[in-house]
N, C-alpha and C positions, 0 to 999 in steps of 0.2 A: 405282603410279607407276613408268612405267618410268625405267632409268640412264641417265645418260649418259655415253660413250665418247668416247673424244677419237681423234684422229685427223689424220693431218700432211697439210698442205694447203700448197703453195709456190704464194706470190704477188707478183707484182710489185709495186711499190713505188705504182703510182698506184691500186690497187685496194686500200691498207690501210685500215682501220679509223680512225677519228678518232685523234688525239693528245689524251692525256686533261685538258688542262686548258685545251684551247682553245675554237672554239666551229664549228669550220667543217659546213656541214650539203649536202646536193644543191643542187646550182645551175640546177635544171633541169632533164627529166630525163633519165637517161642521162647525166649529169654525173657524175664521180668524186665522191665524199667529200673528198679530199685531191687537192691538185694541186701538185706540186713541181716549183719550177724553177733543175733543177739546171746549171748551164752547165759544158760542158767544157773552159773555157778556162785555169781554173785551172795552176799551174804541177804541182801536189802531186796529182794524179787522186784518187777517192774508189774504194775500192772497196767493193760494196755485197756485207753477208753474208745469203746466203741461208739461211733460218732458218725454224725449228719452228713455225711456226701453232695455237695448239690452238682447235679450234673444237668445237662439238657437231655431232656424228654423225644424220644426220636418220633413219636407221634403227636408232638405239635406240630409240624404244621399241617395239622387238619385242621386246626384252633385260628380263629377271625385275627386279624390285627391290634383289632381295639381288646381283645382278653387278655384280663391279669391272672394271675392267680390270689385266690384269697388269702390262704397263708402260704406266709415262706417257712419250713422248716426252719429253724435256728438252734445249735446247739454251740454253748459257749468254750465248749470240751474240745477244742481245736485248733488250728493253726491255720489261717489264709495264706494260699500260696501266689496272691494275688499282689503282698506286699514285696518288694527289692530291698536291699538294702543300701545304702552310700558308702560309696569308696572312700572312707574316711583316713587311707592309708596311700600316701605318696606313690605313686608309680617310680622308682627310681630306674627310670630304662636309658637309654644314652642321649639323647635328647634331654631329659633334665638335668642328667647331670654336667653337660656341655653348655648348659644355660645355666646352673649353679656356678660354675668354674668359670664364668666370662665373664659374670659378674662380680664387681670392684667391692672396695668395702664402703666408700659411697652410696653404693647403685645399694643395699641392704639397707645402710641408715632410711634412703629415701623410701625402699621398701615401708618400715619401720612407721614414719612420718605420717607414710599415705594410711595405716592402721588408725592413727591416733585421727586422723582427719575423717575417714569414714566412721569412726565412733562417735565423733563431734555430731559428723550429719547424721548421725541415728536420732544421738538424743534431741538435737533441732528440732526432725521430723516428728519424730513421738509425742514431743511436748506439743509441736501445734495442733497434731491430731486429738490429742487430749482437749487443749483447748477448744478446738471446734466441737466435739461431741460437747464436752460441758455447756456449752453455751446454746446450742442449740434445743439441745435438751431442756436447760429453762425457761427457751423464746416457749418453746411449742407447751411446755408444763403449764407458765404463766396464761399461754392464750385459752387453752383448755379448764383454766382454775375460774377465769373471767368469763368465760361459756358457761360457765357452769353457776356461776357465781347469781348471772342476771335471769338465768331462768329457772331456778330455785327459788329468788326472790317473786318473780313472775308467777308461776303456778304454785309457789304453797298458799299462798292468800289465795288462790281461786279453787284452794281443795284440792288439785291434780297431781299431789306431789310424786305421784308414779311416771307422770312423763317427763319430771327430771333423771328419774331413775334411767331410766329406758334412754336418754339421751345421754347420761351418764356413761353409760354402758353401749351405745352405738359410737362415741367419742374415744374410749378405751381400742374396743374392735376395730374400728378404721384404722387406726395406728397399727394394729398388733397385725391385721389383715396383711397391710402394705408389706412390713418387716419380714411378713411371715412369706409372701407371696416372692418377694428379690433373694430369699433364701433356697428356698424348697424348688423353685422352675432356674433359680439362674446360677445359683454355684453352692450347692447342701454342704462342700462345707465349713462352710462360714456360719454354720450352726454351732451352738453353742457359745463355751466359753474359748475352745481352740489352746486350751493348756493341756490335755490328754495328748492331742496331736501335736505341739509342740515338742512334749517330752519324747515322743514318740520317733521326731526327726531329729532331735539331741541326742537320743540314745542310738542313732543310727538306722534307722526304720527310713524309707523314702515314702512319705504320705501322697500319694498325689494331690497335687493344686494347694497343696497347704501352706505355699508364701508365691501365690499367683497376686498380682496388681487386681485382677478381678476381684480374688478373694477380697483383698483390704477394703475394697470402695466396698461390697456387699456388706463384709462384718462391721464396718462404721455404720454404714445408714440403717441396715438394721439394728443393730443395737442402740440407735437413736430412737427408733420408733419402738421399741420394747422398753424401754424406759420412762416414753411420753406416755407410752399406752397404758401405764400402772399396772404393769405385769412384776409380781415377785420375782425382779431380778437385778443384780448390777451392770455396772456400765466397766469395774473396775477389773472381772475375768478379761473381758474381750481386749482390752487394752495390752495385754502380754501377747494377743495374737498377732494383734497390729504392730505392735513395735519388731517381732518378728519378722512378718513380713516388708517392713522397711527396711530393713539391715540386711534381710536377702537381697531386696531390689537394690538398693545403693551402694553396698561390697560389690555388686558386678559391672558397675558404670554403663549398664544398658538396661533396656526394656524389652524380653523377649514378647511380651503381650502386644506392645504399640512397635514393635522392630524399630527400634528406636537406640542406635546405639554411641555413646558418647567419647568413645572410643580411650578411655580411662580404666584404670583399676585391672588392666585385665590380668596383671598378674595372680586376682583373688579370684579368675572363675575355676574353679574348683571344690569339691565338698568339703574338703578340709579347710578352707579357709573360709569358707563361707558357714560351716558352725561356730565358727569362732565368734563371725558377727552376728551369728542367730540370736548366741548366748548373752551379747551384751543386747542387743535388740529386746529380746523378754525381760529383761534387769531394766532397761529403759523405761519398759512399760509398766512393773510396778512400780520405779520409782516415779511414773507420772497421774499414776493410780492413786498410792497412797502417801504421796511426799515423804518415800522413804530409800534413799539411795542406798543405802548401806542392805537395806531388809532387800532391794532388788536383787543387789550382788549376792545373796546369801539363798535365798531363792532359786535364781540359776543356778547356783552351787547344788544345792539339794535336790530340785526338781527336775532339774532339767538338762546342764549340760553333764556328759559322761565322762568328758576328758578335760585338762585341768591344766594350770599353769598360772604362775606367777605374773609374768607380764601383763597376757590375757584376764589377771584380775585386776590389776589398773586400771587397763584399758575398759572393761566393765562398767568398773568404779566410775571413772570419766563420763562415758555415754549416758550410767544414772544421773550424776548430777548435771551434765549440761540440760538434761529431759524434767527434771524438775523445775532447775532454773529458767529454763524455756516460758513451759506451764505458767510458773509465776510471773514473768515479767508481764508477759500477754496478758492475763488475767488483770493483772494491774490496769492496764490500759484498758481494758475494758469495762470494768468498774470504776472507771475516770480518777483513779488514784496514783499517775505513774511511780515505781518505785517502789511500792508499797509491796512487800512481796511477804503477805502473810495469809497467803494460798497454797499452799506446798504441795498438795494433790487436790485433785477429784475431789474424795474425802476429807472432809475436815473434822478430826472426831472433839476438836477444841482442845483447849488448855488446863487440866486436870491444876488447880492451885493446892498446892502446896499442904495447907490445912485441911482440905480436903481427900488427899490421897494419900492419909496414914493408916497405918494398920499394925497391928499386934502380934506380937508371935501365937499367943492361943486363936487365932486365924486360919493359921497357915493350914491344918489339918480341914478347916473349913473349905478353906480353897482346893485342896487336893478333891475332898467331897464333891464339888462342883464339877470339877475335871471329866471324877468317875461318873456321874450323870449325863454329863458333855458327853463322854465315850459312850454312852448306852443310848443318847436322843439320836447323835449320829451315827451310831449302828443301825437303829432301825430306822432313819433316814433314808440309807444309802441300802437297804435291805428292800424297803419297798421303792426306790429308784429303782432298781435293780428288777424288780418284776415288772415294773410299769415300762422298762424297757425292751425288756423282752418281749412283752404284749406289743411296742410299738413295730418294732422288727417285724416278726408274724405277720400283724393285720393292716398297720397303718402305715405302709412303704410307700403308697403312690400320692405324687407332690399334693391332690387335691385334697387326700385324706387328712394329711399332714398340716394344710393352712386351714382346713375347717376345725381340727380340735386345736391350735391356736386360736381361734377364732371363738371356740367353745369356752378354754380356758379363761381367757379376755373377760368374757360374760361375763361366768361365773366368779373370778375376781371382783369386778365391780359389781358386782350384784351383792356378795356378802361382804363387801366394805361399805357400800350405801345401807344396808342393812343394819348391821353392826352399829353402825354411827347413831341411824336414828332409833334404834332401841335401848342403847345403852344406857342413854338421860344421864352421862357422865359427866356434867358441867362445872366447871371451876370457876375463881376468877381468873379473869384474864389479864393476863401479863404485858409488858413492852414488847419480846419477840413474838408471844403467841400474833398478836393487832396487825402485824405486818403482813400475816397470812391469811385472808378472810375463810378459808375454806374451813379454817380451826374451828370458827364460830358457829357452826351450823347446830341450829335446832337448840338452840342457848339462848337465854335472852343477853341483853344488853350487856356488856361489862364483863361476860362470862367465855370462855371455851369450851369445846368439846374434846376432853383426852383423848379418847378413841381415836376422832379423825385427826388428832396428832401424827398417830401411829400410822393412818392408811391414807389421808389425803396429804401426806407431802412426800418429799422423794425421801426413798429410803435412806438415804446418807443424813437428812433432816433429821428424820424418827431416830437412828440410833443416837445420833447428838444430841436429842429431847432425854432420849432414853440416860445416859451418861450426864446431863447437867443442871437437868431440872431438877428444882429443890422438893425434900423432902414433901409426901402429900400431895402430889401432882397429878397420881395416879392411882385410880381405884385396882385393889387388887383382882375384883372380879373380873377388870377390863382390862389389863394385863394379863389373867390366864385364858381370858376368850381368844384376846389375840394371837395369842401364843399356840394357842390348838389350833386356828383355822390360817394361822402365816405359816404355822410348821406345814400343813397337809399342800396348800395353795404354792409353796416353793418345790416342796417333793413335787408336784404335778408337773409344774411349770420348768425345771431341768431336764432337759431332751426334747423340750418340743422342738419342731422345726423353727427355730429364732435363735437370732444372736443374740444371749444375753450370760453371765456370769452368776455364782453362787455365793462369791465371796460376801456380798454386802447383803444378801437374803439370810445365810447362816448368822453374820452378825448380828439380825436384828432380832433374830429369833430369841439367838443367848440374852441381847443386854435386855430383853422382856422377861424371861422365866428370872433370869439374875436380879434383875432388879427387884422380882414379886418374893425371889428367894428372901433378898435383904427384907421385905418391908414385915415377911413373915416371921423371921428372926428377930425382927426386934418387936415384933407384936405378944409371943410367946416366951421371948423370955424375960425375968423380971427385971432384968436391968436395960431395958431395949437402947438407953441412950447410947450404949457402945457399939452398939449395929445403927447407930441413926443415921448415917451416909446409905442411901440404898445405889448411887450411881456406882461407886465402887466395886459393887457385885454385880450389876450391869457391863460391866466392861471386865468382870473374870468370866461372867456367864457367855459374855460375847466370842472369850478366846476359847471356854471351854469348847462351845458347840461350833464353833470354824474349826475346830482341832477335831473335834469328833466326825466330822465330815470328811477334811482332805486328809488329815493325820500330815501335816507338819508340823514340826516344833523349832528349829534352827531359825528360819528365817522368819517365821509368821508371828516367833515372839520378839524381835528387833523389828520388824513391821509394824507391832502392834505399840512395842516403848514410842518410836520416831512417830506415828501417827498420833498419839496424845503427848507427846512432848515433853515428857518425864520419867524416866529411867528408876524412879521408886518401884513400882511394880513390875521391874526386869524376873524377881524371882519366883515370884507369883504366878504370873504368866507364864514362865517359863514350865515349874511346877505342876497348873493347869495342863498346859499340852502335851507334856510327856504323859501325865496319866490319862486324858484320855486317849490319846495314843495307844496306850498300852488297853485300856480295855476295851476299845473299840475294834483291835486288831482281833482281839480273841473270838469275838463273833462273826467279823465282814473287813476287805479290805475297805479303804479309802474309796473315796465316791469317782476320781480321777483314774486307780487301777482297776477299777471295775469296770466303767467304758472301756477303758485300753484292750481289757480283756475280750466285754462285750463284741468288740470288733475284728479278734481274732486277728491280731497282732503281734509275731515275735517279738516280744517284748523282752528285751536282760534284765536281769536285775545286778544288782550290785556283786553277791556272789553265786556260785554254785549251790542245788540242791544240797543238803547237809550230810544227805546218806549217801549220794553218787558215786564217793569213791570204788564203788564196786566197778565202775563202766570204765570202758577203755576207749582210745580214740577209735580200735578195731569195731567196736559196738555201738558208735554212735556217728559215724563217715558215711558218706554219700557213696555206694561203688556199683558198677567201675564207672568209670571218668573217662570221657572224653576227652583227649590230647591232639595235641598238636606237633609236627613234627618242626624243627628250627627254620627249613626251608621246604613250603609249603605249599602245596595244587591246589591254584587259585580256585579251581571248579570245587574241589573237594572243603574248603570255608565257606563258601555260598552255599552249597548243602548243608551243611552242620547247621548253618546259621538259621538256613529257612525252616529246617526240620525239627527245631529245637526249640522248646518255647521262650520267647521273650524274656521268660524271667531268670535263664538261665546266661551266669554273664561272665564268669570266668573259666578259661582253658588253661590248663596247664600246658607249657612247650617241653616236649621230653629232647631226646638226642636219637631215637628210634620206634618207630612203631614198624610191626611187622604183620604180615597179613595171616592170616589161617585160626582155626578154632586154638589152637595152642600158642595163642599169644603172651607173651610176656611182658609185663607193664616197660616201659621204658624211663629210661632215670631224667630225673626234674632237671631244667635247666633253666625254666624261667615259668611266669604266667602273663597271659595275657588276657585282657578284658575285651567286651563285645562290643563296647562302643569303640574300643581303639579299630579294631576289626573292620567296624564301618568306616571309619575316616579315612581308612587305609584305602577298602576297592571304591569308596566314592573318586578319591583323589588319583586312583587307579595304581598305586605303588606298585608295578609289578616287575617281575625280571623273565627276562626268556630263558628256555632250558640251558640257553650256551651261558646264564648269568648277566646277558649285557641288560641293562637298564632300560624300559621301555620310557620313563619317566623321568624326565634327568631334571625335574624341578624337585629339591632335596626338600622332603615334609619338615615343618617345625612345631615345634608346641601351639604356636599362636591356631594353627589350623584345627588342634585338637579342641581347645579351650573357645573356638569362635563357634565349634558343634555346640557346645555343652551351653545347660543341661539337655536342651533336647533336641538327641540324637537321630537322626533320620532312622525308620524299619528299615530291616534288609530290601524287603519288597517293594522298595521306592529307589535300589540301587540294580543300574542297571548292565551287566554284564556279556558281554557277547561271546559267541561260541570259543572263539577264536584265542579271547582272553583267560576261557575258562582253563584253556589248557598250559597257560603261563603259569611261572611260580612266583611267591610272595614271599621273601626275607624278612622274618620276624625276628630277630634278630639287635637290630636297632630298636623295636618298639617296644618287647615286652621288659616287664619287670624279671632284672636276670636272678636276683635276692629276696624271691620270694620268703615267707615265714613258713614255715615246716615243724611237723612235729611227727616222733615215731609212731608208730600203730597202737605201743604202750603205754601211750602217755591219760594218764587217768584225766577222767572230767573233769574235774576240778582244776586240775595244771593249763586242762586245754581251754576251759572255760576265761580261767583268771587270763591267760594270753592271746586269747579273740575279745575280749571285755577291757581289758585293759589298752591295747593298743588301736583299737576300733576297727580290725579288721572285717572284710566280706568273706575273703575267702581263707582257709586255711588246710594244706594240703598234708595230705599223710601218708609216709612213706616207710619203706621196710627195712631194713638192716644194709642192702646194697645201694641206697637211695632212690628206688622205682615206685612211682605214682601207684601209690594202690585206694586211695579214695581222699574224699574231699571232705572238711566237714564248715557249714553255713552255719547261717544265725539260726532257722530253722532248726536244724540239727540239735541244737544244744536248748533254744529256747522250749521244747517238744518235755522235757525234763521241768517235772519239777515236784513238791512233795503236795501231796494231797491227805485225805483224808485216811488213807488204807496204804500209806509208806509213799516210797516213788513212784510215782503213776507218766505214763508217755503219752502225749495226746497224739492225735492222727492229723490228717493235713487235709483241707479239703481245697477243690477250685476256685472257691470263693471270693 
């Protein structure tokens, strides 16, 4: 089988490729695909970015099987027409609403119940998968600290201390290898932290495999082994992917992976109810991340779900706190203390006392300053993320590439933290909690510690707690700003490798290190230092600063951060903190979350409309022409469409007339119908003879739609005979007869806020007599946005 090579092809804008969720086909031939009618009378000009094509190469295959190409073009100025969208909008066709109206006020309440009941099993699930990575994570941390422990002692009395080093570092690699190896060959994307791609299926975006049962098991066990392996990273990102994917599997009371089905719930298989439980799923996960249910629910508020509702924030509320509850009981149990439930996440950043976390109003201006530092570390964070990504794209896309600079990483991690430790000569005395850790002790004599490997030989949730509670003096400045430059650069490297791992607790530890050398330099320099003498305090604004300079939240990350030290004093601070870096981080680079989003060429909404748009009309911005359907329909003539139309192409309008010849006139809306309804219809073969009699007198119902879903057979796996093709199909009963509409004049903004708002796919536009004259997708409208030189339109590639 020959490769395929890709290859950059620049095209104008009337010879692209469909817009993937419309339906527009040849109009005849020698007729464009797409035909845009952009008018320049606008006040705001559009400028159009000329961008990366990837297409196939017609002269591969002359090219061997085993050849790659070395680079892939990537350019980030575009739009993948590779992603769908979810029907996040009700079909209301006669079938539902004949199963709405049969339904008692009963049969609702128990509706109702079964919600409250699959949120319960989210947060169950969530909290024991928490549990279990927690736990494992310090078997495999402990055996590794003891490995290390005996043959340090071992070879530095014999001189050899470099082949601790080297075992140090072959110890690290194994781990990161394994993690990196069940990522990159068995399901890529379970990389990462899986919060981009979260938001991504909240806002209506269909990620593939991104709440697959495969996914989950991959991203746990990786992210186990990136955490034992002492890679700059948390455990506490991945956990919002996994509770996600929990709440997709158990909203649908089946296993499409293991075809396993429990034959429950099946009133939730559909995408609208199943974001419902995505959203409380991700709130589950922080709140079993950071023992923070509240900061969960406020989270998916912010980050991630698009649509909204009262109930559904109970219901949220519930699923956080059963998933910390969880967490904690288990944790009990397994530190042989039942009952004891003063675990509350993952994280424990400890208990901030009282006389330790006061501060002064001539502060507060302090704290802002921090913020604006926070906004400028994580700009240039997320700036060189940002080209180390794009380098990765380019050069290092095949899985082997991918687990070797993991594998690189790894090294060089433990190479400059073995490093670090023994040249620092940073030795303290030694404390009660430091004694408990022998790895502290290294290269100290007796009775003493070593600072440094505070910071880099315990888990990172350790180091910020050391960071936040160790008394004054604990920590050499110089050894604080070493690790502060080489933990800054070593997390920048280590987000995007091929591994599951998270950001959240690597930016923490960054802040509560420069925060803390901030404080210890404040009160060294000025003359009254005792009123800066808390240097923890600055440590844990430094920590919110630079996690705010990085994702740019503020809403939920500063009730995340009160409920994770357990003190509501510095609600304002904090709060403070992250709005301003927020704001100057924004001015240079976004968030490190919509940068990948971007990076991967994702219709991504945002909240509103470009600012200047109102110049554009739905006429200027519609998919045309559109493919229709007529009410009663030539079963041969949907098998065409279907087969000739690509995949990503998934609503039809049903008009009242279509008419044959070059002078066709659009025909008036009467309903839409979807692709996948389409399939279940010729699979189930619903068809009618020309006299009208029924070939199929078994009457379809919802259950047969919802037992396809999510995943719907190709047309090309439905098989059709001649015979049939010339039967006709009553669409009629199936499609949506109320679809949403808007005139041709309706400005972007109107049409934006009414596709963004109600989480529509498709939305149709129509002229003055109500006839289909185009279509506009998420595509369409996502394509818009303000750039550097006004409103600029990105272009659409295969990709």
């Amino acid at each position: 089988m020959a490769s395929i090579t890709k290859k950059v092809s620049w095209s104008s804008r009337s010879d692209e490729p469909g817009l993937g969720e419309g339906t527009p086909l040849l109009n005849g031939a020698g007729a464009p695909r797409y035909s845009r009618q952009l008018s320049g009378s606008g006040v705001f000009p559009i400028r159009r970015l000329s961008t990366v094509d990837l297409e196939e190469d017609p002269t591969a295959e002359e090219e061997s099987a085993t050849s790659h190409p070395k680079e892939i073009p990537h350019n980030e100025k575009l739009l993948s027409l590779k992603y769908e969208s979810l029907d996040y909008d009700n079909s209301e066709n006669q079938l539902f609403l004949e199963e709405e109206r049969r339904m008692s006020y009963m049969g609702f309440k128990c509706l109702e119940i079964s919600r409250w009941v699959v949120c319960a099993l989210i947060g169950i699930l969530t909290g024991l998968i928490a549990c279990f990575i927690d736990i494992v994570v310090e078997k495999l941390a402990g055996l590794k600290y003891k490995v290390i422990k005996e043959y340090i002692e071992k070879f530095t009395e014999a001189g050899g201390l470099s082949i601790s080093l080297v075992l140090w570092a072959l110890l690290n690699a194994t781990f990161v290898i394994v993690g990196s190896v069940i990522v990159a060959f068995f399901e890529p994307i379970a990389a990462g932290s899986g919060i981009p791609q979260i938001k991504c299926y909240l806002n209506g975006v269909k990620i593939p495999r991104v709440v697959r049962l495969k996914t989950l098991v991959v991203k746990v066990c990786g992210v186990i082994c990136s955490v034992a392996g002492g890679l700059a990273v948390g455990k506490e990102g991945p956990m919002i992917h996994s509770g996600a994917v929990v709440a997709a599997g158990v909203s649908q009371g089946r296993s499409t992976s293991l075809k396993k089905d429990f034959k429950i719930f099946e009133y939730f298989r559909r995408d609208t109810e199943k974001r419902d439980f995505v959203s409380a799923g991700a709130a589950a996960g922080v709140s079993a991340a950071f023992g923070a249910p509240v900061g969960g629910v406020l989270f998916s508020l912010e980050e991630g779900a698009s649509f909204w509702n009262q109930m559904l924030t109970w219901r949220i509320f519930f699923a956080s706190m059963i998933s910390t509850f969880t967490l904690n009981f288990f944790l009990s149990i397994y530190h042989k203390n039942p009952g004891d439930l003063s675990n509350p996440g993952l994280i424990n950043f400890g208990r901030f006392e009282s006389d330790s976390v006061e501060y002064n109003l001539y502060e507060i201006p302090v704290f802002i300053g921090m913020g604006a530092l926070g906004g400028l570390l994580g700009a240039l964070f997320n700036v060189l993320n940002y080209w180390l990504t794009i380098f990765r794209i380019r050069y290092i896309h095949r899985p082997c590439l991918q687990v070797m600079e993991a594998m690189l990483v790894a090294a060089v991690t433990a190479t400059v933290s073995f490093a670090m430790i023994y040249f620092s000569n940073d030795c303290q005395p030694l404390g009660q909690d430091q004694a408990e850790n022998y790895p502290l002790q290294l290269f100290c004599a007796d009775g003493e510690y070593n600072s440094m490997a505070t910071a880099f030989f315990n888990t990172p949730e350790r180091s910020v707690r050391s960071l936040f509670h160790n008394p004054p003096g604990s920590y050499n400045p110089l050894t604080l700003g070493v690790f502060t430059l080489s933990y800054f650069f070593l997390a920048c490297w280590t987000y995007g490798l091929t591994v599951s791992a998270g950001v959240f607790i690597p930016s923490l530890l960054i802040g509560a290190a420069w925060g803390r050398l901030f404080g210890i330099m404040l009160a060294y320099i000025t003359p009254y230092g005792s009123i800066w003498a808390d240097p923890g305090k600055y440590a844990l604004i430094g920590a919110a600063a630079q996690l705010g300079g990085i994702v740019r939240m503020t809403l939920s990350l500063t009730v995340i951060l009160v409920e994770a030290t357990g003190n509501v004093t510095y609600g304002l601070p904090i709060m403070l903190v992250l709005m301003t870096a927020k704001i100057v981080g924004d001015y240079f680079v976004e968030g490190l979350y919509d940068i990948h989003i971007k990076l991967q060429s994702v219709p991504f909404l945002h909240w509103e409309a470009p600012a200047t748009s109102h110049a554009l009309t739905a006429r200027e911005v519609m998919s045309s022409p559109v493919t229709c359907f007529n009410r009663i329909e030539k079963v041969g003539t949907i098998v065409d469409v279907l087969s000739n139309t690509s995949t990503n192409h998934n609503g039809f309008p049903v008009v009242t007339r279509v008419t044959d010849g070059d002078n066709d006139e659009p025909g008036k809306i009467c309903g839409l119908i979807l692709r996948s309804q389409l399939i279940v219809l010729l699979k189930h073969k619903v068809f009618v003879e020309r006299t009208h009699s029924r070939l199929n007198q078994r009457k379809l119902q919802l259950k047969d739609f919802r037992d396809a879903y999510p995943r719907f057979p190709p047309i090309q796996s439905i098989h059709v005979s001649q015979d049939e093709r010339e039967c006709m199909m009553d669409l009629s009963e199936f499609m949506n007869p109320t679809p949403y509409t808007v005139t041709q004049e309706t400005s972007l903004p109107r049409v934006f806020k009414l596709f963004r708002a109600l989480g529509l796919r498709h939305l149709i536009v129509v002229d003055s007599e109500n006839r289909v004259v185009g279509l506009v997708t998420r595509k369409d409208l996502a394509r818009y946005h303000l750039g550097k030189h006004g409103l600029e339109e990105l272009q659409l590639a295969q990709t």
